[in-house]
N, CA, C and O atoms as a MOPAC input file, in Angstrom:
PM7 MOZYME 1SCF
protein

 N     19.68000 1     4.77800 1     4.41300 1
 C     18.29500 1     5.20400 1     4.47000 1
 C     17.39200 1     4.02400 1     4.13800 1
 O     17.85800 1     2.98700 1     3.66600 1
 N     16.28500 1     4.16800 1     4.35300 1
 C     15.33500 1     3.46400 1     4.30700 1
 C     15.20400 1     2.87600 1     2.99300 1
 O     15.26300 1     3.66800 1     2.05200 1
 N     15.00700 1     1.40800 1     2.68200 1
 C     15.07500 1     0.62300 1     1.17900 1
 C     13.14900 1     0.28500 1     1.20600 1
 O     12.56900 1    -0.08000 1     2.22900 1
 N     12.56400 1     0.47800 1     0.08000 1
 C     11.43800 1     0.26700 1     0.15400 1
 C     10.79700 1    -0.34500 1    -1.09800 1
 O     10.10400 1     0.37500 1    -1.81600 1
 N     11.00800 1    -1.74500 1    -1.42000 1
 C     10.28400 1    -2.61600 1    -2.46600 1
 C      9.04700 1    -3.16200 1    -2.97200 1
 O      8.87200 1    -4.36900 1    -2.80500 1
 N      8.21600 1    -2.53000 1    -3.52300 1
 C      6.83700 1    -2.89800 1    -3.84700 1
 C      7.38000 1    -4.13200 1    -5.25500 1
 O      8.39900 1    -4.27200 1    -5.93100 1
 N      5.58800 1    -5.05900 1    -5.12400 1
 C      5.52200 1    -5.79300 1    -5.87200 1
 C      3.95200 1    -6.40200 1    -5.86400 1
 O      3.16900 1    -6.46000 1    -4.91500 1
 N      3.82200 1    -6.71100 1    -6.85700 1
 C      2.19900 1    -7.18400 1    -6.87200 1
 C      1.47200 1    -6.76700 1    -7.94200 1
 O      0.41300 1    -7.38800 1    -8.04100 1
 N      1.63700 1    -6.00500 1    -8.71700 1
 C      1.14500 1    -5.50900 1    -9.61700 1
 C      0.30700 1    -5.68900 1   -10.52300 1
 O      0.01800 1    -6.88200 1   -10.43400 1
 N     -0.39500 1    -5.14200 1   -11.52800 1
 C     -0.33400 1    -5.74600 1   -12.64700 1
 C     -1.64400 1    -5.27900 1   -13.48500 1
 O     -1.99300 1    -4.10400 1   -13.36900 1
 N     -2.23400 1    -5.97600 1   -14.15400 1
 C     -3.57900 1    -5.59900 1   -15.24800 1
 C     -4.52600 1    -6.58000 1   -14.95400 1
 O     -4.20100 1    -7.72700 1   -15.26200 1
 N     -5.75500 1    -6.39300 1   -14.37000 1
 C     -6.99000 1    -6.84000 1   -13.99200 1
 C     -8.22500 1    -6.42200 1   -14.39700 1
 O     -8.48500 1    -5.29600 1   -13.97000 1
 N     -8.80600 1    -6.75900 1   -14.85000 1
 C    -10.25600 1    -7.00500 1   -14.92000 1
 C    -10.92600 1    -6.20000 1   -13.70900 1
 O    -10.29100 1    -6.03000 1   -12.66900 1
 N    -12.65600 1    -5.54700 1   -13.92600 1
 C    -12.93500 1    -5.19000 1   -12.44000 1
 C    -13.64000 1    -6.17300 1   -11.72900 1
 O    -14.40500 1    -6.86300 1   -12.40200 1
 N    -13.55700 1    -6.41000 1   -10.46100 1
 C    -14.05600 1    -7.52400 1    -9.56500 1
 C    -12.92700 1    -7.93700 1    -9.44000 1
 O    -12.94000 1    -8.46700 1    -8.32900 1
 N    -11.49800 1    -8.09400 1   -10.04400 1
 C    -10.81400 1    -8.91500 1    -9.91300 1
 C     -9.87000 1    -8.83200 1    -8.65100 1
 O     -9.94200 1    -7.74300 1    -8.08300 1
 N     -9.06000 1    -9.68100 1    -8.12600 1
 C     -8.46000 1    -9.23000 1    -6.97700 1
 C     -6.99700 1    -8.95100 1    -7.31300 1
 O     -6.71100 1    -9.09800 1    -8.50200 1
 N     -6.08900 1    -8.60400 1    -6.54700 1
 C     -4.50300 1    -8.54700 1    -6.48100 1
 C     -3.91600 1    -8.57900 1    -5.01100 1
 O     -4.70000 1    -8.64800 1    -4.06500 1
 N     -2.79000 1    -8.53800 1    -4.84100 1
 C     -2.00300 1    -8.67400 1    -3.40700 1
 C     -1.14200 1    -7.77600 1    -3.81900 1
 O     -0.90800 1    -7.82100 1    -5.02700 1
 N     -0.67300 1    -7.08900 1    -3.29800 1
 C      0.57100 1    -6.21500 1    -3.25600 1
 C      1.57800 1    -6.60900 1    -2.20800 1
 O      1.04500 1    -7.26700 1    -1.31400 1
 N      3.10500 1    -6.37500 1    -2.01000 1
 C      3.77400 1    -6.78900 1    -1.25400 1
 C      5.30100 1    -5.78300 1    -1.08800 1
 O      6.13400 1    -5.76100 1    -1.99500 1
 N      5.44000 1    -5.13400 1    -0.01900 1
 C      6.56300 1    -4.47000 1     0.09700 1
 C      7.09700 1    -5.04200 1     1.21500 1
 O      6.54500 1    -5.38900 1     2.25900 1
 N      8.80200 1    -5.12800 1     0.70100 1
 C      9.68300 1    -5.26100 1     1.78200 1
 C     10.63200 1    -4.12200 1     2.19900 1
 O     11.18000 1    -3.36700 1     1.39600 1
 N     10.73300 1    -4.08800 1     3.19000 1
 C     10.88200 1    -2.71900 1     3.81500 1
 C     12.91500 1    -3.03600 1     4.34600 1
 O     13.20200 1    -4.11300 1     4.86900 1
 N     13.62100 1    -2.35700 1     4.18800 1
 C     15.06200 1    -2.84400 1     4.81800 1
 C     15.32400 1    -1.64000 1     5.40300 1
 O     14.52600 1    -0.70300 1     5.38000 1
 N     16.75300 1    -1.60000 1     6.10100 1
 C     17.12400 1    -0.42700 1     6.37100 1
 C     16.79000 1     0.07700 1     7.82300 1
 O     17.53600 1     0.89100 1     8.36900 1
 N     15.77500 1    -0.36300 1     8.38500 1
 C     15.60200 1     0.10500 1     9.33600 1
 C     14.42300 1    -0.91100 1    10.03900 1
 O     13.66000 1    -1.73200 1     9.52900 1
 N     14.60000 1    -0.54200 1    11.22500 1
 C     13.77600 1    -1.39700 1    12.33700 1
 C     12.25500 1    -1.27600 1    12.26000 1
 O     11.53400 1    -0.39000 1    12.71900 1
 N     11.90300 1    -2.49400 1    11.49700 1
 C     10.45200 1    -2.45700 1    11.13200 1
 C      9.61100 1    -1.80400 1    11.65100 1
 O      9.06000 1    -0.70600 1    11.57500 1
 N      9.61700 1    -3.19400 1    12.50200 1
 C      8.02300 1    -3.20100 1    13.55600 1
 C      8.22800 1    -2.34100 1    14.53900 1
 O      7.80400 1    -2.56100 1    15.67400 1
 N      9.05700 1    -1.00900 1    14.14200 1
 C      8.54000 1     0.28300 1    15.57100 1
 C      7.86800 1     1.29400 1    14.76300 1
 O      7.29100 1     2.20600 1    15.35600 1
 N      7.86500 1     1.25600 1    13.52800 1
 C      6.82600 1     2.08100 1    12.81700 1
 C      5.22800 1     1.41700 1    11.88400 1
 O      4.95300 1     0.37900 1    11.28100 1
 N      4.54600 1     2.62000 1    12.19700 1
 C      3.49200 1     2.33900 1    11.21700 1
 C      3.33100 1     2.85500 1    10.11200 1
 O      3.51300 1     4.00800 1     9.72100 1
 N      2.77300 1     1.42300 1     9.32400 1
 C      3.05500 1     1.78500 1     7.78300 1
 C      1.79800 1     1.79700 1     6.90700 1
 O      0.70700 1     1.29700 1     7.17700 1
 N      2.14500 1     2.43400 1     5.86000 1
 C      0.66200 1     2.45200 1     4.75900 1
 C      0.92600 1     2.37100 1     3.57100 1
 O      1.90700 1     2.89700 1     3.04500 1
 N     -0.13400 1     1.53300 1     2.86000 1
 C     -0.37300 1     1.88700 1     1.47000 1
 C     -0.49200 1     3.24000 1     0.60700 1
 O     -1.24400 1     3.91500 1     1.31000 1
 N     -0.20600 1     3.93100 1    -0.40000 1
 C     -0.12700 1     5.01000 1    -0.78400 1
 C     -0.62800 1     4.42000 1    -2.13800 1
 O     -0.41300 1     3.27800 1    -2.54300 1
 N     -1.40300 1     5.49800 1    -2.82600 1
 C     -1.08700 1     5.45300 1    -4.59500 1
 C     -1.49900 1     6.69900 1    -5.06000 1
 O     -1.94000 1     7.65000 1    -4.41400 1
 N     -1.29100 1     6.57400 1    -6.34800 1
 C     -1.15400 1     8.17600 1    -6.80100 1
 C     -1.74300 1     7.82400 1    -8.50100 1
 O     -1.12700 1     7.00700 1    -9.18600 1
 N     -3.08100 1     8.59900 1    -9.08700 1
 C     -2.95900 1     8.44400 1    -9.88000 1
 C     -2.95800 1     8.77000 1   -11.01800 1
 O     -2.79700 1     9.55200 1   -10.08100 1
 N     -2.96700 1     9.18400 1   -12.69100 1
 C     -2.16700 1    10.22500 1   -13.68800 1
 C     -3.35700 1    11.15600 1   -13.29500 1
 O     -4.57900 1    11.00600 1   -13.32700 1
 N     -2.46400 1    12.26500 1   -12.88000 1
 C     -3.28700 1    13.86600 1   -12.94400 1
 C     -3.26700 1    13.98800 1   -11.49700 1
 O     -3.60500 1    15.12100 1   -11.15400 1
 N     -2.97500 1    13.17900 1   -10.48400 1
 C     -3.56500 1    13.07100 1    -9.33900 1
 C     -2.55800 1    13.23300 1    -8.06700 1
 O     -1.34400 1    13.07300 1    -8.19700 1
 N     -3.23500 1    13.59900 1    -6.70300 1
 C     -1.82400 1    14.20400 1    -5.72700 1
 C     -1.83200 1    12.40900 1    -5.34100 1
 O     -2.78600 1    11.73600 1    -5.73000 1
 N     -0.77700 1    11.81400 1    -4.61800 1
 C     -0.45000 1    10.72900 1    -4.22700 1
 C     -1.51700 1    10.60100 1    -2.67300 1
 O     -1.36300 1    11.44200 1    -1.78800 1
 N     -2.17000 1     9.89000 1    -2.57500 1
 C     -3.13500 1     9.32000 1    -0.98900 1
 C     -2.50900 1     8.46200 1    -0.23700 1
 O     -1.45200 1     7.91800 1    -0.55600 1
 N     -3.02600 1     8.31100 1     0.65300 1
 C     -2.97300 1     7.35000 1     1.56700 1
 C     -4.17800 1     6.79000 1     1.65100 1
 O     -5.24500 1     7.32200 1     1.96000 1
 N     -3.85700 1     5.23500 1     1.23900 1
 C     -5.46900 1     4.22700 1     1.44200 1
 C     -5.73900 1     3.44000 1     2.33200 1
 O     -6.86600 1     2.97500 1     2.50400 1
 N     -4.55400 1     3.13200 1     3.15500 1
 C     -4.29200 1     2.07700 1     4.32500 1
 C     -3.31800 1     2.07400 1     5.10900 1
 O     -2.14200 1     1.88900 1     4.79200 1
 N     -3.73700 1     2.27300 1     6.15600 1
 C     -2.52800 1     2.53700 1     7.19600 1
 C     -2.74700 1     0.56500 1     8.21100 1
 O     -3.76500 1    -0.12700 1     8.17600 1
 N     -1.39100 1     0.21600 1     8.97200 1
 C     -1.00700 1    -0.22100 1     9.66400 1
 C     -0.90300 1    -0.06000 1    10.70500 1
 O      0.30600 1    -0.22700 1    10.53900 1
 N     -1.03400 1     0.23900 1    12.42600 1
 C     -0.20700 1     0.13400 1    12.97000 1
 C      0.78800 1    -0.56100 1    13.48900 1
 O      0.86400 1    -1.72000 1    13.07900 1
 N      1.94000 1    -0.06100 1    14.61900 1
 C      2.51300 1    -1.44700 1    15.05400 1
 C      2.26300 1    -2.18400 1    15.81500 1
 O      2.89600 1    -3.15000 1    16.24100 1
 N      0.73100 1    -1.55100 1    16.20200 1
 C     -0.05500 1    -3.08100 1    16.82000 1
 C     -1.24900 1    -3.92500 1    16.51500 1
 O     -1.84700 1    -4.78600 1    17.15900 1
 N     -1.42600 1    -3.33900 1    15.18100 1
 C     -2.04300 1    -4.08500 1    14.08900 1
 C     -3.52100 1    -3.75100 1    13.72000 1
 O     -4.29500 1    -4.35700 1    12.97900 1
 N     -3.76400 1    -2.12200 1    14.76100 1
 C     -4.72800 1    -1.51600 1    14.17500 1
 C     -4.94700 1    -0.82200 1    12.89100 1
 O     -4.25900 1     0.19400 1    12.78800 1
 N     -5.53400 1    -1.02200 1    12.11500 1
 C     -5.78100 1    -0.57700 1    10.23600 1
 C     -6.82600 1     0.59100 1    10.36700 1
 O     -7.75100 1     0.89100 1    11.12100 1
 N     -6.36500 1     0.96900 1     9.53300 1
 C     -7.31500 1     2.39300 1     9.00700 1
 C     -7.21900 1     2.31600 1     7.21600 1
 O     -6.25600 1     2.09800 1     6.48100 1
 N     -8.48100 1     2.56100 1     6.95500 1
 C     -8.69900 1     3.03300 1     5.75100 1
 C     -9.48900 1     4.06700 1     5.25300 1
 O    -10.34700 1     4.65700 1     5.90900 1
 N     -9.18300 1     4.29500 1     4.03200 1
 C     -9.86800 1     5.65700 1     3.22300 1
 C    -11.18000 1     4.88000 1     2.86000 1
 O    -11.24300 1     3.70500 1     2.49900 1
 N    -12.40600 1     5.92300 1     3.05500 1
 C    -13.85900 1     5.49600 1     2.54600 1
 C    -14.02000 1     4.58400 1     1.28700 1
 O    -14.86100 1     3.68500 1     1.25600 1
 N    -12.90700 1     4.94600 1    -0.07500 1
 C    -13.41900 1     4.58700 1    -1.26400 1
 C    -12.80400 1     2.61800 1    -1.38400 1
 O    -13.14100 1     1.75400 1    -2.19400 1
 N    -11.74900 1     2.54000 1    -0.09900 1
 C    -11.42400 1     1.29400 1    -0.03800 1
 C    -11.76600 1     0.39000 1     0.86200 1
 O    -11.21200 1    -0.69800 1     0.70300 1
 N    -12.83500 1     0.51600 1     2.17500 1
 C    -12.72300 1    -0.08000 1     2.97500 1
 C    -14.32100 1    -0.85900 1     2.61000 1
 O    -15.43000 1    -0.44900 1     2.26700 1
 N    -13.70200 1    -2.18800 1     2.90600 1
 C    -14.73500 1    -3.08100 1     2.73900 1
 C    -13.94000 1    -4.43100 1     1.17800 1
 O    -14.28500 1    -5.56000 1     0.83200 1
 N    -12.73200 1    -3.39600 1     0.64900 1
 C    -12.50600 1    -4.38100 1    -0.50400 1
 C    -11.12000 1    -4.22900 1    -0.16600 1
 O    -10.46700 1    -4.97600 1    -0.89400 1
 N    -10.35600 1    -3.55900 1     0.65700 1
 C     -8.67700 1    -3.81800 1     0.52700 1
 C     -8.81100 1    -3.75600 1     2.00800 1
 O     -9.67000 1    -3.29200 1     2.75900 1
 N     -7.13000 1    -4.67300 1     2.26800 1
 C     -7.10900 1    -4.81300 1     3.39200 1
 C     -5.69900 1    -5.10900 1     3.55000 1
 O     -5.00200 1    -5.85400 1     2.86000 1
 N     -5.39600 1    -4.44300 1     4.52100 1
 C     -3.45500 1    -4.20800 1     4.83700 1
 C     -3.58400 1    -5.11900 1     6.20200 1
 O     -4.45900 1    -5.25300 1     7.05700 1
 N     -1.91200 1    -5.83600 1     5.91800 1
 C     -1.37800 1    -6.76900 1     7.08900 1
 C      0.18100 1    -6.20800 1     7.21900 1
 O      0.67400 1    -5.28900 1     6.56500 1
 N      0.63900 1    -6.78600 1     7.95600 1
 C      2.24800 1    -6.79600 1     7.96300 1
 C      2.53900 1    -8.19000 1     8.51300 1
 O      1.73400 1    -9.04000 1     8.89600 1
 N      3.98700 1    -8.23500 1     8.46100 1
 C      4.91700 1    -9.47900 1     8.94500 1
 C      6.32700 1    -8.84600 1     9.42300 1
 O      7.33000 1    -8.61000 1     8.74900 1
 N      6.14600 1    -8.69800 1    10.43900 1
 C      7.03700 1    -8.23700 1    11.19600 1
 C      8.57400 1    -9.13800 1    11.18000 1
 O      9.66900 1    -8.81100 1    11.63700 1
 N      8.30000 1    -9.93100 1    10.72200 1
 C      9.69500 1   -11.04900 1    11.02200 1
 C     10.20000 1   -11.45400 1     9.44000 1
 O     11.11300 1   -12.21800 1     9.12800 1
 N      9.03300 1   -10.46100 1     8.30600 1
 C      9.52000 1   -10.60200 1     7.16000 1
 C      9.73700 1    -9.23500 1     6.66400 1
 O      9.97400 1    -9.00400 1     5.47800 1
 N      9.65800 1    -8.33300 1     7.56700 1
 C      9.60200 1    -7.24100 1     7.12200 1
 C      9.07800 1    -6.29400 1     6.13200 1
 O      9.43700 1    -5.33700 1     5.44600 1
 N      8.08900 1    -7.00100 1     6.38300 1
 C      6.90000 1    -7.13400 1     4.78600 1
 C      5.42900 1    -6.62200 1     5.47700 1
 O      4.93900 1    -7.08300 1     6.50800 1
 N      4.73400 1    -5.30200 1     4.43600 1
 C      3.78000 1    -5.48800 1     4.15100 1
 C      2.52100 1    -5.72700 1     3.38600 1
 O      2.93700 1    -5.73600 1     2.22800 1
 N      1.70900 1    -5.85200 1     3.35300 1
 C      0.62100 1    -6.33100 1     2.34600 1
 C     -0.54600 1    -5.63600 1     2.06200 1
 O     -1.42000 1    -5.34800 1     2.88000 1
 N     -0.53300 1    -5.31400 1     0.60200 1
 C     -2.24200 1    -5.17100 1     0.34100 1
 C     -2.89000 1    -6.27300 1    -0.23700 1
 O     -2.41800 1    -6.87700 1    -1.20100 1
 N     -4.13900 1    -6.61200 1     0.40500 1
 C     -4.74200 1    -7.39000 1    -0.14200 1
 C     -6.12800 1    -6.54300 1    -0.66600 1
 O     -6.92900 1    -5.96600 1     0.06900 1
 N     -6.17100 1    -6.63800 1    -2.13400 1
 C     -7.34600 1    -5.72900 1    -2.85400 1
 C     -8.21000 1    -6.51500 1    -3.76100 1
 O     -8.04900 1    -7.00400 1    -4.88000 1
 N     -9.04400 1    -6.48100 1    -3.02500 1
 C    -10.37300 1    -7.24300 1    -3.71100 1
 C    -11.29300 1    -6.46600 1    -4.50000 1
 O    -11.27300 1    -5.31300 1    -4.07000 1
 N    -12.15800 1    -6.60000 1    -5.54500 1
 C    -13.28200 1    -6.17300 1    -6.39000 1
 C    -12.64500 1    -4.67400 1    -6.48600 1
 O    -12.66900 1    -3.74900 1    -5.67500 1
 N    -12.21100 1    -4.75600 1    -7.46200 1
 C    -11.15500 1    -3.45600 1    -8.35600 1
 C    -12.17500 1    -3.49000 1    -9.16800 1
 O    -12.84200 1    -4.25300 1    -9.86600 1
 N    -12.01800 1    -1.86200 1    -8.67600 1
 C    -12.66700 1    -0.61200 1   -10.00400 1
 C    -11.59800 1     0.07700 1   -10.49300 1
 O    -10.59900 1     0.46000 1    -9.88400 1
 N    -11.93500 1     0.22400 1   -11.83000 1
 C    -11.35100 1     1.32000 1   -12.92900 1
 C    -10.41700 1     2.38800 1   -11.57700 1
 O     -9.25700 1     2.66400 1   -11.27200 1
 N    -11.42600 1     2.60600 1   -11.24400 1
 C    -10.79500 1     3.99800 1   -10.41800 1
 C     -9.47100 1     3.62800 1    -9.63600 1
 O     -8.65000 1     4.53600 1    -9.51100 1
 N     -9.16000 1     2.31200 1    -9.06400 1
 C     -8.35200 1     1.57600 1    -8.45200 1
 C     -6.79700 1     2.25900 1    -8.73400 1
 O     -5.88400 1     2.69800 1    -8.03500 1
 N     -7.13900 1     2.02700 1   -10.54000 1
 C     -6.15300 1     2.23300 1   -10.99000 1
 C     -4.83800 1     3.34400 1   -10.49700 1
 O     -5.23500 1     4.50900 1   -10.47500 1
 N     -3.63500 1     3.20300 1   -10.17800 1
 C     -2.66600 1     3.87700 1   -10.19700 1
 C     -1.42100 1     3.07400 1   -10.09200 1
 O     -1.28600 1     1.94800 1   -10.57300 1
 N     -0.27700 1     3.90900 1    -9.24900 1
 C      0.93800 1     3.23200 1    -8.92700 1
 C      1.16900 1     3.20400 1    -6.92600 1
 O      1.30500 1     4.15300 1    -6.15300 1
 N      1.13600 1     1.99400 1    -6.70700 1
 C      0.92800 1     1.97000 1    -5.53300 1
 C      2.17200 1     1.85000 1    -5.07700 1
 O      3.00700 1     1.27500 1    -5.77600 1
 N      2.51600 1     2.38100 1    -3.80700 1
 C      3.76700 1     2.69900 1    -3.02600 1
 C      3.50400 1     2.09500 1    -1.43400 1
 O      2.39500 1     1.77200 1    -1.01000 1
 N      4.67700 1     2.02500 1    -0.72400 1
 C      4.15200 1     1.71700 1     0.56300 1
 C      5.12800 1     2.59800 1     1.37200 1
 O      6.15900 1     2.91900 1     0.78100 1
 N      5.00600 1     2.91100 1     2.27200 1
 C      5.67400 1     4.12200 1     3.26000 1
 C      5.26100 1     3.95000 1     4.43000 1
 O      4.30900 1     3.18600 1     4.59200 1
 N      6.01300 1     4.77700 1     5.84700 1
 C      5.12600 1     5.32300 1     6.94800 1
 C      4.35300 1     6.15000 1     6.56300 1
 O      4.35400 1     7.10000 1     5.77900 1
 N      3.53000 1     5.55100 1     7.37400 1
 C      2.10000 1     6.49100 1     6.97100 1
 C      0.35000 1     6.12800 1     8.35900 1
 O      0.06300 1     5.13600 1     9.02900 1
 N     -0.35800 1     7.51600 1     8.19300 1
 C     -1.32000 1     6.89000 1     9.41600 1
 C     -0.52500 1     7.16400 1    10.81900 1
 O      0.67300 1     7.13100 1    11.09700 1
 N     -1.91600 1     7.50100 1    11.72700 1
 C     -2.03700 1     7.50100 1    12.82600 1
 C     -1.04800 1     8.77600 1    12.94200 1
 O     -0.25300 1     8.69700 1    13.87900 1
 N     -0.99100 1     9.61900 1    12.36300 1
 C     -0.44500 1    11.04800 1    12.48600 1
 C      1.02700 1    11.06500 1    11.74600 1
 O      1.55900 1    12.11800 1    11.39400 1
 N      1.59000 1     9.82500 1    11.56400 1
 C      3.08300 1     9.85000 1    11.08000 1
 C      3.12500 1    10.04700 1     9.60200 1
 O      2.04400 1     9.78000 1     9.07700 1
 N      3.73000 1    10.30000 1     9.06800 1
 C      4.62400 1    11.21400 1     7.55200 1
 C      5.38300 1    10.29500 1     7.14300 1
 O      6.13000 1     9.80400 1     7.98900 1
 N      5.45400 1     9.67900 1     5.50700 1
 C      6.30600 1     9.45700 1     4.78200 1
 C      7.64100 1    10.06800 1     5.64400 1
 O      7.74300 1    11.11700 1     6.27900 1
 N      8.98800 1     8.56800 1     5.31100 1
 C     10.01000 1     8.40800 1     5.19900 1
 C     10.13400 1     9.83100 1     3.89900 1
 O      9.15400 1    10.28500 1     3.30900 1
 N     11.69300 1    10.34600 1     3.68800 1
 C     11.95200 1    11.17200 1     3.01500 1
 C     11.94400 1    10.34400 1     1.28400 1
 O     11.46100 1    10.89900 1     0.29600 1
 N     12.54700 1     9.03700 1     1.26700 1
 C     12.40200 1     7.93200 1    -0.05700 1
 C     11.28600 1     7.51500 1    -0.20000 1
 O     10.32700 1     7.55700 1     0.57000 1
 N     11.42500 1     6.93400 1    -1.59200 1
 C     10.08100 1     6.26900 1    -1.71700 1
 C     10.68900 1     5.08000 1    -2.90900 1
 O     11.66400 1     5.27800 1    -3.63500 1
 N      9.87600 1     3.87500 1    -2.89000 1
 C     10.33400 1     2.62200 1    -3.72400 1
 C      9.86100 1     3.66000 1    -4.85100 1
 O      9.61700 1     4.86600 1    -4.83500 1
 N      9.82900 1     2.17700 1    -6.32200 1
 C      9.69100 1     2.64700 1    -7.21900 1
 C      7.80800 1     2.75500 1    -7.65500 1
 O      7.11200 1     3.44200 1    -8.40200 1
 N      7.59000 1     1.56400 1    -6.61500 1
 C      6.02500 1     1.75700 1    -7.02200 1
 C      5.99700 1     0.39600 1    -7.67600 1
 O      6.88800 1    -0.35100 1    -8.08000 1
 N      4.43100 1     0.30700 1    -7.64000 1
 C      3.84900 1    -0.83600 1    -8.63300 1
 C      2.81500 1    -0.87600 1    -9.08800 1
 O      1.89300 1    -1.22300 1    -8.34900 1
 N      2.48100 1    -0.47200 1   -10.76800 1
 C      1.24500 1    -0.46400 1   -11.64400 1
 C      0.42400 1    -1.21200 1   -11.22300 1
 O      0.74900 1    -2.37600 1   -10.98800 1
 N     -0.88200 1    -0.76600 1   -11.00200 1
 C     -2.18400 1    -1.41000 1   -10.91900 1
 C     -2.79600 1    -0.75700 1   -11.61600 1
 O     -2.84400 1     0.45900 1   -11.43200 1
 N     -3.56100 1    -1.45900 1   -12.79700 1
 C     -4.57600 1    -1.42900 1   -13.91900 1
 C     -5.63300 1    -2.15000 1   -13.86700 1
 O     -5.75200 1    -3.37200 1   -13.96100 1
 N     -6.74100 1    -0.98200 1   -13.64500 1
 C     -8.00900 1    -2.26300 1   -13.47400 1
 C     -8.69600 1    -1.95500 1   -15.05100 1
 O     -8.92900 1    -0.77900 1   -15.33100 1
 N     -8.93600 1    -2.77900 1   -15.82400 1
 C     -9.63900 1    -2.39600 1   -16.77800 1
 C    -10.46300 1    -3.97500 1   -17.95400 1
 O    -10.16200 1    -5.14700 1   -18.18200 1
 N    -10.98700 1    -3.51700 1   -18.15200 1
 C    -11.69500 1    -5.04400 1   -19.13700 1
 C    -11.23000 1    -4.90100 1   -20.54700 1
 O    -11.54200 1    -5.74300 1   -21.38800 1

């Protein structure tokens, strides 16, 4: 089944930026589209950024303009890049299929803490 590794994490300041980075194994990348997810305490898990596999992006209102998803198809990797973090930012971010009508894989990585706080 599908192997799914987040990384990037961590404790920031607000304004501050981060990168996130999942590598995806297990299965044939670049025929699916993928997204950012996070979820946070008290809260149902979202979708904030979708991929496609031809490199059209979609985002949720509260992120677009400060995060921004890529992939690397030949690294099997994708990316958040999240700029000017608010408090609210805060959760555990995941990466999955996701967007453009498609559903989470049945797994999910372990996630990776993002803390925005001063």
């Amino acid at each position: 089944q599908v192997q799914l590794v987040e990384s990037g994490g961590g404790l920031v300041q607000p304004g501050g930026s981060l990168r996130l980075s999942c590598v995806v194994s297990r299965i044939i990348f670049g025929i699916y589209h993928m997204g950012w997810y996070r979820q946070a305490p008290g809260k149902q898990r979202e979708l904030v950024a979708a991929i496609g596999v031809g490199g059209v992006t979609h985002y949720v209102d509260s992120v677009k303009g400060r995060f921004t998803i890529s992939r690397d198809n030949a690294k099997n990797t994708v990316y958040l890049q999240m700029n000017s973090l608010k408090p609210e930012d805060t959760a555990v971010y995941y990466c999955n299929r996701g967007g453009f009508g498609t559903t989470a894989f049945g797994s999910w990585g372990q996630g990776t803490q993002v803390t925005v706080s001063s």
